[in-house]
Each structure stands twice: as C-alpha cells, then as structure tokens.
N, C-alpha and C positions, 0 to 999 in steps of 0.2 A: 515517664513521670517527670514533672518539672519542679523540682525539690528546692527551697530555698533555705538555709541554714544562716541564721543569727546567731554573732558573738561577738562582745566587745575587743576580745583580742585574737590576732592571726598572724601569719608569718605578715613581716618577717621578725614578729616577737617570736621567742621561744618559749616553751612551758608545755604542760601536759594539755590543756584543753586547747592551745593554738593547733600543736601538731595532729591531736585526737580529730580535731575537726576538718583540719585539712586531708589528712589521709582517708576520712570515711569518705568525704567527699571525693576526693578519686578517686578511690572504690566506687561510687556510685556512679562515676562519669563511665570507666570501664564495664559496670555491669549494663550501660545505654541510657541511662538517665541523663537527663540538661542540669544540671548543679548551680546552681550560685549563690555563693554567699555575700552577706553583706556583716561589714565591720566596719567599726569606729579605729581599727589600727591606720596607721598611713602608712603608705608605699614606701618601697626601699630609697625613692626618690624625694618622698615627704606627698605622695597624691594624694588628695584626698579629694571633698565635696563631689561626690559622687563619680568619679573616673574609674573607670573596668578593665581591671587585669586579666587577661587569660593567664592561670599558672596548672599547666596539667591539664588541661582540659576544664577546668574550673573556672568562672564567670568572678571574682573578687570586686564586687561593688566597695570604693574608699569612702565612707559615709563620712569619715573622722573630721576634727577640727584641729587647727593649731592650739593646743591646750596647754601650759603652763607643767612641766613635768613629762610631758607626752603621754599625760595621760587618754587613756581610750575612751573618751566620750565626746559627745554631740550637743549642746544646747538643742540644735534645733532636729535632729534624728528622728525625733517622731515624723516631722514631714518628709522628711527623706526617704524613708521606708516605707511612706503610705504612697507617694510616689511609685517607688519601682515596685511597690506589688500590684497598685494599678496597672503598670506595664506589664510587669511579667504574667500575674494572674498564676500562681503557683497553684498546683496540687496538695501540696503542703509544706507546713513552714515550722521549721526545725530549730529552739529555739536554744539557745546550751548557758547554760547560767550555773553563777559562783555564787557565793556569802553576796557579793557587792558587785551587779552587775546591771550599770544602769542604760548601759546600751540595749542588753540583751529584753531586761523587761522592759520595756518600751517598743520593741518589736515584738514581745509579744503581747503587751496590750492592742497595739495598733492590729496585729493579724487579726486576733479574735475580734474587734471591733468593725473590721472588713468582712468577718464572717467564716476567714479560711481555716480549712482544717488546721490543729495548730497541736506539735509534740512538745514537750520542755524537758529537758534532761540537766539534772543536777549535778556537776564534776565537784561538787565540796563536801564536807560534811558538816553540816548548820550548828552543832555542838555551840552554846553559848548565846545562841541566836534564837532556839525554838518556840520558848514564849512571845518573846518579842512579835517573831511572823503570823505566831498560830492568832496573837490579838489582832494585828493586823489582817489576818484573815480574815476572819471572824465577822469585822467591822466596813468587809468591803466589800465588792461585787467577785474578788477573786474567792469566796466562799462555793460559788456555782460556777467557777470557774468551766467551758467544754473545752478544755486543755487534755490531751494525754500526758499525764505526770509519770515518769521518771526519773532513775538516779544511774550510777554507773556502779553502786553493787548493794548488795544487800542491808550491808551495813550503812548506805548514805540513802540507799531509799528508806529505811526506819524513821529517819529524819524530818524528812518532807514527809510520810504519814503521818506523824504525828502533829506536823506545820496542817496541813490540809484537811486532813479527817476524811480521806476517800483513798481508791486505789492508787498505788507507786506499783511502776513496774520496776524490771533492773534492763537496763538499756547500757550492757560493758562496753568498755571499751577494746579495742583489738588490735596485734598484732602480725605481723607478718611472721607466722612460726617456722616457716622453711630456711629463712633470711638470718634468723636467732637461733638456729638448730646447730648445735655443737659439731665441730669437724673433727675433734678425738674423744678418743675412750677416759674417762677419767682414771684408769691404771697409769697412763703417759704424764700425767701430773703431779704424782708421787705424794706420799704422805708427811706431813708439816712434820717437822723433825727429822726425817730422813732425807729428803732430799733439798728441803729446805726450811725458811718459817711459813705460818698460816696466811694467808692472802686475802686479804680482806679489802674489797671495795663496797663504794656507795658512790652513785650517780644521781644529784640531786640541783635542783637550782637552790645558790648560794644565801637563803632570805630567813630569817629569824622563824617562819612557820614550818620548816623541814628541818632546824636543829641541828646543824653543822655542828658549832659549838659542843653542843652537850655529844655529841658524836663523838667529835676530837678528846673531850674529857673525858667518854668511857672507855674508849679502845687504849688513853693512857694510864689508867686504873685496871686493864689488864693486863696493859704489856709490865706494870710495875707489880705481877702476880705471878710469871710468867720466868723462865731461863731469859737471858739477851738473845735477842733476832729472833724470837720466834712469833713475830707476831708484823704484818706490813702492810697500810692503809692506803689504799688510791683512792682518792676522791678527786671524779670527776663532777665538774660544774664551774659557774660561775654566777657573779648577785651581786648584790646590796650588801652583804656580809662577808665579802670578801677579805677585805682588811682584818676581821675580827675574827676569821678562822684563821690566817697567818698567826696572828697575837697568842691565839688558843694553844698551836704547835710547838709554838717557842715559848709561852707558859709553863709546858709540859713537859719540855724537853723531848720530845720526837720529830723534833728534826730528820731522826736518821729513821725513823719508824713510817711515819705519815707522807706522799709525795701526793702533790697539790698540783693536779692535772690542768686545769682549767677545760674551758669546754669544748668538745668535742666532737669531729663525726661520727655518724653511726658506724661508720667502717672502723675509726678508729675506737671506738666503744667498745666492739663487737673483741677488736683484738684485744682492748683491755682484761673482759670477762674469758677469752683464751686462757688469760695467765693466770687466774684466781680462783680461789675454791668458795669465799664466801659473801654473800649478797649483806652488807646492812643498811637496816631500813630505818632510823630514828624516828622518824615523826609519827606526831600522835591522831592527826587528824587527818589521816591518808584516805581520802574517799576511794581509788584505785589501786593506785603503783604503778602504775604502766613502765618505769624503769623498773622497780623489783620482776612484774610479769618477763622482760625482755632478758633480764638475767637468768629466773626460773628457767626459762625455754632454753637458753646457751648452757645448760646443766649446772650452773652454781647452786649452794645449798643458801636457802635464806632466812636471814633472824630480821623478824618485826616485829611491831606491835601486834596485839591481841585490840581485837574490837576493829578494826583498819580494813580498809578495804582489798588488802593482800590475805585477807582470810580466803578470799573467793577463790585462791590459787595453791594456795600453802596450808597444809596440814601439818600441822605438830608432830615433831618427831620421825615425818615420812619426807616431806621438802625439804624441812627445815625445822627451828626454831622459832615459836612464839610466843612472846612476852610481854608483861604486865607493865615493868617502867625501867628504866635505865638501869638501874642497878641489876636487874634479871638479864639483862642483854647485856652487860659485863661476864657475868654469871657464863653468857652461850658463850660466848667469845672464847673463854678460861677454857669451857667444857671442849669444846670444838679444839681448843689448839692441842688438849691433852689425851680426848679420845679420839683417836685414828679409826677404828672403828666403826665408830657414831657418822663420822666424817664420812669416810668412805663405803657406806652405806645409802648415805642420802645421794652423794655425786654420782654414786650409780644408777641410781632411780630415776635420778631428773637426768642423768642423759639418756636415757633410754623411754620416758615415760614424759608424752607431752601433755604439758597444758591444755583448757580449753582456750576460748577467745582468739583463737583463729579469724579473720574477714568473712568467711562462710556464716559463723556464728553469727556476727557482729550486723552484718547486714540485713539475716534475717531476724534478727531481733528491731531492727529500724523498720522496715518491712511492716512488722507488727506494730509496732508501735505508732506508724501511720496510718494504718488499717481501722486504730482504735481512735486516732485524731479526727479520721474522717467521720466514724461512726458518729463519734460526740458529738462533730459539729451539724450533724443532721436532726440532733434532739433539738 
C-alpha cells in the first residue's frame, strides 16, 4: 500500500504528533508499505519547497516556506500537494491535525477534492473551540465530509463528534512496549522514607499548554506538607517557558527539590524513569500522553488529570492516581509520599502488568481506519 501522511510539523521538530507520526510511519515502511510524508517543517539544513528526504525508510516531502518565526506553514501548499499526489497517486492519505493546523487541512481538503481515500486523526482536544468548528461545519461542504474521522483516545474523539455530528473512531497512539519495559523489580527501588525521598518526574515540552509552572507550584505546596527531603522533581524537557519554570523554582525555593533536566534522549529518559517512582501529568487538555504511556510501561505509578487522555491507560487507584485539578494532585503527591503501601502496590502492578498501544495495536487500528477511508470514498 502507498500511504501518504500529512502534517504541519515533523522532525526535526520535537513534540508528540512530530514523533507520533514519524514512528507510525516506520512502522508502516517495516510492515512493506512505501510511506511518505509531506510537511510544512524544514529540513535540518533549512529544505524546503518540495526536496525528499529519506529518514528510515520514509519519503519526507519539505513542502515548507521561509516563514517568519519558523513557523510550519505554506502560502502556497495547496499546489504543492495536489502536485505530489498527482505523482504519487496514494492509496490513501493520512491526515494528522491539531486545534490549529493549516498545513494539515489543506491536504486534506486538496485529497478529498482528488477523490482519494482520505483518514484524519485528531492529536488535540478541541475544548474551547467545539462551537466554533461544529458552526463552521455546519455551514460548509465539511458537513458530508467522506473523510474517516478520528481522534487518538476516547476522550478527544468526543470532541470531534460533537464538531461533526457523525462517526469518530479512536486511532492511539503507540509505543514500543519492549523498549519502555522495566529492567528491575520495583522491591530494588525501596520505599520513600526508607531508603530515600519520593521521586517524582514529568516529561513534557516546556510551553504554557502543559503547565510547568503550576507543576513547580504544586509539588512545592507538598513538599512544604511534607518532613525535608522527602519529596524530588525531575523535569525533563525544554520550550518557550523555559525561563519561567527556572523563576517558578527559585520563587519557591526548591532549588534543592526540583532538577531541571532539559531535553533528552530516549535512552537517557528511559534511565531517568529507572530512578523514579512517580509519573506527573499537569495538563488539562492531554488528548494522549504518549510520555505519561512510556513511563506507565517502565513501571512508574501515574497521577493526571481526570477527563485526559491518559485515562485510556490509567486506572484509579490501580496505575495510579487521578485527578480533578491541582490542588487533588498536591493531595496524590502528600498521599503517595506518606503511604508506602499505596505506592508499592501500584509499582508492582505496572511492573509486571503491561499497557495496551503496543505498534501491533496501533497499526491495526490505521489499517482500519483506511479500510473505512476507502469505503467512504466510494459513496
């Protein structure tokens, strides 16, 4: 099958839907499929207007422009892509869209107006936006959209159902579970006050919509609940907010509590979650997790939000902890560092008791998901 995958951003940005969609894609070049995507990102070298990278077996059409900010988009994109699908002539075209993604629909207006089968998968959660689109539906030819409409969980395809007023699938996202599978028993880790304090990381990009900030302010509202040392914050990442979570630490005075990673490989990620017993998830508008999932799998226990798309993986009181708003995820934090217990119940579970959204999953769910893009586009 010759699969073509649209999205305004790709390596070598970083973020969940960059990597999400580069890894399905070599998945898909390894299961024997011709892959290619086409992005508005520019090369590591700055390529753009249509130059083809092979990375992994993957085709990286640079549709992008020199744009002011670097930002990912195209004035002229639409001809770009009605171009190379006239070349390519895909089997189907894979469209991955945000809140704000004017690369991505624009490929997929252009597919559907070629005729080709055409998937869309939503990596956000439209929260604030749903009137808005559902009028804008309503009012345009994307009401009889033959798009297959997805989301990447439960909770963000309710979203788009409600925007569109027809079938949402859930099209997750996946991990390599072998790769994130724990290499000790959680007895070797020992329990917070005995062998040491509570360990708490979060792996998140540094940007006001994942809530560094209010992170740094709840973990220091428990550690000031809390004996000294028993409470120690890795945060991996890097952003836009970078300056403002430094400011947050030394507001707070945990300097000696919170260590500010910046960003990281997976390898060294993977050792980070080695040393730590607890996952936190701040943000409210998590359509996935795909970090929270990759800690689940290395057996950490994980506190998020309630409503988030970490619900798909975490269960209450058996993963982890889930919570209503900050102040209840101060609350787990407290709880966690004073019942050992509680702790060393859940670390047992999740090292020994894997997640779903494995690539096996993930594939065959895309699989499906084209199956229904083609059907559509034969009405």
């Amino acid at each position: 099958m010759l699969i073509v995958h649209v999205s305004d951003c790709y390596a070598p940005r970083t973020g969940g839907i960059e990597s999400q969609v580069g890894d399905l894609a070599a998945r898909q070049v390894a299961a024997g499929h011709e892959v290619h995507v086409l992005t508005a990102t520019l090369g590591v070298g700055g390529e753009r207007g249509g130059v083809v990278d092979l990375e992994d077996g993957v085709h990286v059409h640079r549709l992008g422009a020199r744009i002011p900010f670097d930002l990912p988009v195209n004035p002229v994109g639409p001809r770009l892509m009605r171009s190379a699908f006239d070349d390519l002539r895909p089997d189907v075209v894979h469209v991955h869209a945000g809140v704000l993604s004017p690369f991505a629909y624009d490929g997929a207006r252009t597919a559907l107006d070629a005729g080709l089968p055409t998937a869309i998968t939503w990596h956000c959660m439209l929260d604030g936006v749903v009137g808005t689109l559902r009028t804008l539906v309503q009012r345009t030819r994307w009401q009889r959209t033959p798009a297959a409409l997805s989301a990447v969980s439960h909770a963000a395809a309710a979203r788009v159902q409600d925007v569109f007023g027809t079938e949402v699938s859930v099209m997750p996202n996946g991990i390599d579970l072998d790769l994130w599978a724990p290499t000790t028993l959680p007895e070797g880790r020992g329990r917070p006050g005995e062998r040491g304090p509570l360990r708490l990381v979060s792996t998140m990009r540094l940007a006001p919509r994942k809530r560094a900030v209010p992170l740094i302010e709840l973990v220091g509202q428990a550690a000031r609940r809390l004996p000294p040392d028993r409470l120690r914050l890795t945060v991996i990442g890097s952003g836009p907010a970078q300056a403002r979570v430094r400011s947050a630490v030394a507001g707070q005075g945990l300097q000696h509590v919170v260590d500010l990673r910046g960003r990281l490989t997976r390898p060294q990620v993977r050792a980070a979650y080695a040393e730590a017993d607890v996952f936190l998830a701040p943000a409210e508008l998590e359509a996935f997790g795909i970090a929270a999932l990759e800690a689940r799998t290395a057996g950490l226990a994980i506190v998020a939000r309630r409503g988030t798309g970490i619900a798909e993986f975490v269960e209450d009181g058996i993963d982890g902890l889930l919570v209503s708003d900050d102040a209840e995820m101060t609350e787990a934090v407290v709880q966690l560092a004073r019942d050992g217990r509680l702790l060393d119940g859940m670390l047992a579970h999740n090292s020994v008791v894997r997640p779903r959204f494995g690539w096996e999953d993930v594939l065959a769910a895309a699989e499906a998901e084209y199956g229904r893009a083609r059907d559509l586009a034969r009405v």
